[in-house]
N, C-alpha and C positions, 0 to 999 in steps of 0.2 A: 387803261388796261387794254392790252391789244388784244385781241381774239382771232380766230379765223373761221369766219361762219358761213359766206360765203367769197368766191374769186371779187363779188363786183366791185367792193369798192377799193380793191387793192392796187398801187401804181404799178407800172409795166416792169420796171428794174426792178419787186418783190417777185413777182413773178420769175421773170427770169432768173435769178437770184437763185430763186428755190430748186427749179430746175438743174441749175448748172452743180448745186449742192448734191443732188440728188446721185449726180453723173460722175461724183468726186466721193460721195459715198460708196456707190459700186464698186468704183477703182479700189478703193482701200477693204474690199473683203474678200475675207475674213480679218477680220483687224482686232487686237486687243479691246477691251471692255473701255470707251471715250469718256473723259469724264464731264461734257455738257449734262449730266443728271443725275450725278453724283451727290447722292445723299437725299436726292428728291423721288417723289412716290406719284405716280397721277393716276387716278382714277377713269376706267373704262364703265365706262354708262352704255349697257348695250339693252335696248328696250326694241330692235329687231333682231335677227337670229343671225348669225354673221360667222364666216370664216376668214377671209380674206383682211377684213379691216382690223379683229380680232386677233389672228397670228399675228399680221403687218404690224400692230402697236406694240405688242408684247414683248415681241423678237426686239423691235426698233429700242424700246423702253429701255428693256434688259440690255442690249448692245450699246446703249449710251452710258451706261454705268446708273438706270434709276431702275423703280419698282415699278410694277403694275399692278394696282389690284383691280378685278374684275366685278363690277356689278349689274345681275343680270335683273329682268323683271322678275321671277321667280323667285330669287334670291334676296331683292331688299324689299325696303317700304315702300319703293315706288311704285311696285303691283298692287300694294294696298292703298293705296290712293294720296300717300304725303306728297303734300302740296312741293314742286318741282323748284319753289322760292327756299324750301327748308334743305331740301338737297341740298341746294345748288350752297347756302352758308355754310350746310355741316362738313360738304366737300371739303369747302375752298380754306376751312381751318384746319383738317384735316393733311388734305395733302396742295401738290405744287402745282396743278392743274388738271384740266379734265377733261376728256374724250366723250362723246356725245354719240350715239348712233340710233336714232328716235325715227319718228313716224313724220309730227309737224313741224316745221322751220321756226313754227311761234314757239314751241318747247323746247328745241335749242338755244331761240334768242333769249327767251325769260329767264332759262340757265346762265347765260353771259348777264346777262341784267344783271343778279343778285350774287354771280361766286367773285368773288375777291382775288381769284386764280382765273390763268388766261382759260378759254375753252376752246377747243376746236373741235369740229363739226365734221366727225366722222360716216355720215350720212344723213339727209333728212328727205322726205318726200318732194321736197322743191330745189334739193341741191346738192350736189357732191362733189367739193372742191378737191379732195383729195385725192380721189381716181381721176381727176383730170388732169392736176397737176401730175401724176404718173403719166398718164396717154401723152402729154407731151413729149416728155421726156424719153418715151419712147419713140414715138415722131423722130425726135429730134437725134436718138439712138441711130435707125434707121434710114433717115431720110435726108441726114442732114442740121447742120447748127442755124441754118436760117430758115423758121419754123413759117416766115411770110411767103417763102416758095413753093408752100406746097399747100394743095389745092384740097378742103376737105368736106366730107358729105358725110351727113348724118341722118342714117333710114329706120325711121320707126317712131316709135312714142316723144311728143315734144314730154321729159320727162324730167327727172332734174338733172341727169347726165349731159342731155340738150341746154335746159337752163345755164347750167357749170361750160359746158362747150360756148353755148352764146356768150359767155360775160367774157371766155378767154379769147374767144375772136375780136373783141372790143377791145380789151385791153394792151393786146399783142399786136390787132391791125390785119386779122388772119380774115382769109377766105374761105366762108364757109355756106353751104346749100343744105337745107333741112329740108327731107321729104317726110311728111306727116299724113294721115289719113283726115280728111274732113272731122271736125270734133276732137281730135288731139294734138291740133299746135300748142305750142309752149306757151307760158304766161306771157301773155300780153305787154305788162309791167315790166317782166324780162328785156323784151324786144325794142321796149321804147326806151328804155334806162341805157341798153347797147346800144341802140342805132341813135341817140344822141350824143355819149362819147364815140362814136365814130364819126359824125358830125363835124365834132371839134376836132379831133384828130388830124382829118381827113386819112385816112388808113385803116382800110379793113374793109369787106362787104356779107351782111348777112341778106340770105334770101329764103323764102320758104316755096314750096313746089307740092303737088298732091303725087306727083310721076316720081318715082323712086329712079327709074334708066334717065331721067332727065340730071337727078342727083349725081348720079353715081358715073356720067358720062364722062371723064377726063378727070376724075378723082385720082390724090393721091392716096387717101385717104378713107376707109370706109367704114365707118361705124355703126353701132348698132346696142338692144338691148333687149332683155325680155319685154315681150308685147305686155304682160300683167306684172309688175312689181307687187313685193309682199304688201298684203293688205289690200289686192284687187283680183284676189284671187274668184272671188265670186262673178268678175266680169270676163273670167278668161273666155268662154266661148263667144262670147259677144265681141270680142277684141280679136280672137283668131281671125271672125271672119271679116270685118273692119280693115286686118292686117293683110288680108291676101293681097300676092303679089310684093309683098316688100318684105321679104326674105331674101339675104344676102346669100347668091347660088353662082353657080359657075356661070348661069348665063345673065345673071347682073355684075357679076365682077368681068365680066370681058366687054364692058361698057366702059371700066376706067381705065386708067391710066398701066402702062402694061410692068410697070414698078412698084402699084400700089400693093397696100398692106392695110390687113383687115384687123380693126377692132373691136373687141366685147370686153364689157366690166366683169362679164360673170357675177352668178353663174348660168350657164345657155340652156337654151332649151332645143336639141337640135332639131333640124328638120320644120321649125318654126319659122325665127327669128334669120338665123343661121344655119346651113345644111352643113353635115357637119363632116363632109370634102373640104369645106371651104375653109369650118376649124380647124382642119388640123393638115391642111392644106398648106404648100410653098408660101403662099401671101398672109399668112396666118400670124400674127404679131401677138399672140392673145395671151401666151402663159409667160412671156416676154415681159409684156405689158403686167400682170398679175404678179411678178418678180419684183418687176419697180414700184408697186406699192412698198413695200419696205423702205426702202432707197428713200424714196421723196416725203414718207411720215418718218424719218429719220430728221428730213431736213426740216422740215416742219413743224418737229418738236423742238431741233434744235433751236432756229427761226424764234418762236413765240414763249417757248417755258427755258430756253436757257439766256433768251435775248442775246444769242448773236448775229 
């Protein structure tokens, strides 16, 4: 049963694949009701608060010819403690697959463990395949169809946006520089799992940096995210100040590349992470990027629950 839980262990041509889907999506909207989900129902597991991935499935769901039903914590048994193995059966008899948008990566995989329906992994605290495969695609909108050309820096929390960025630079052969503050690089696991299929490859370089103007020096590319993701909200002041200095601002973007283009998953926090000149700023890719969420969880349902 294929799933998609995270980018890592998937071949380069899926990738790309999804992408190009993504860009062929676009093209065709507003387009009639498609029938890749025609007749079929999947299930949104939202157990963080969510807009973007939310709409993005709904709209996508509905515009492929299937259903969405919505389950929040509030709303089912899973606030009340049923075990996430009894979900994940009464789902997967129920309907044609399942959106997942939780807290741990082990609660998304136990879901894939036990539903009999594909799951994808609409967010977890260690990964987020689906905004990445959009940032691509956007890159690729932007920048160009040879995504190896262009140079990219990511400043701030190694976080699972970082994690989902490390595994696409591996897979793809991309060049990428992560500036992190001491105490927040990315999983370790992540980094060795990547820099061994690069290895083999030979294609692609990751690097990590504590200097954000070191990153961000000849970038095309410049990323970013809230310093506290939901559920760290108790460390934000401890994290502000941790984060100073690696705020994407007019005098860190005039260290890249004079082409680049800035992006954030949302939602920002301005004047933090982000100043928010710089959001809504010429180089600003950000609500671009937030568009093609749709686009690419189109291709993505199509991809895995219609199997083409």
């Amino acid at each position: 049963m294929p799933h998609f839980l995270t980018l890592g262990g998937l071949p380069a041509a899926t990738v790309t694949s999804l992408v190009d889907a993504s860009a062929a999506y676009k093209r065709m909207r507003p387009h009639a009701l498609a029938p890749w989900l025609a007749g079929k129902t999947v299930a949104v597991v939202l157990e963080k608060a969510s807009t973007r991935t939310r709409v993005g499935f709904e709209v996508a769901i509905r515009e492929l010819g299937g259903h969405a039903t919505i389950l929040t914590t509030d709303g089912s048994q899973l606030g009340r403690g049923e075990p996430v193995e009894d979900t994940a059966r009464v789902l997967g008899r129920m309907c044609h697959g399942i959106v997942i948008r939780t807290f741990s990566q082990a609660r998304a995989d136990e879901l894939a463990r036990w539903a009999p329906v594909p799951v994808i992994n609409g967010l977890t605290d260690h990964s987020h395949p689906c905004q990445v495969v959009a940032d691509l695609f956007t890159v690729m909108e932007v920048a160009g169809p040879n995504l190896r050309q262009v140079r990219y820096a990511w400043i701030g929390d190694g976080n699972n946006m970082a994690h989902s960025w490390i595994e696409a630079a591996a897979i793809l052969g991309l060049d990428i520089i992560l500036a992190c503050p001491e105490g927040y690089d990315p999983d370790p696991g992540v980094l060795t799992r990547a820099r061994a299929r690069i290895a083999e490859t030979g294609k692609g370089r990751i690097e990590l940096t504590r200097d954000p103007l070191v990153a961000a020096r000849g970038a095309d590319v410049l990323n970013t995210d809230v310093w506290a993701s939901m559920g760290q909200e108790a460390e934000a002041q401890k994290r502000r100040t941790a984060f100073a200095g690696y705020c994407i601002d007019d005098a860190m973007l005039a260290h890249a590349s004079s082409r680049a283009i800035v992006l954030h998953c949302l939602p920002a926090h301005r004047g933090e992470e982000i100043a928010a000149d710089v959001l809504e700023g010429p180089h600003s890719a950000v609500f671009r990027q937030a568009e093609n969420r749709l686009h690419t969880q189109k291709a993505i349902l199509e991809l895995f629950l219609a199997g083409r």
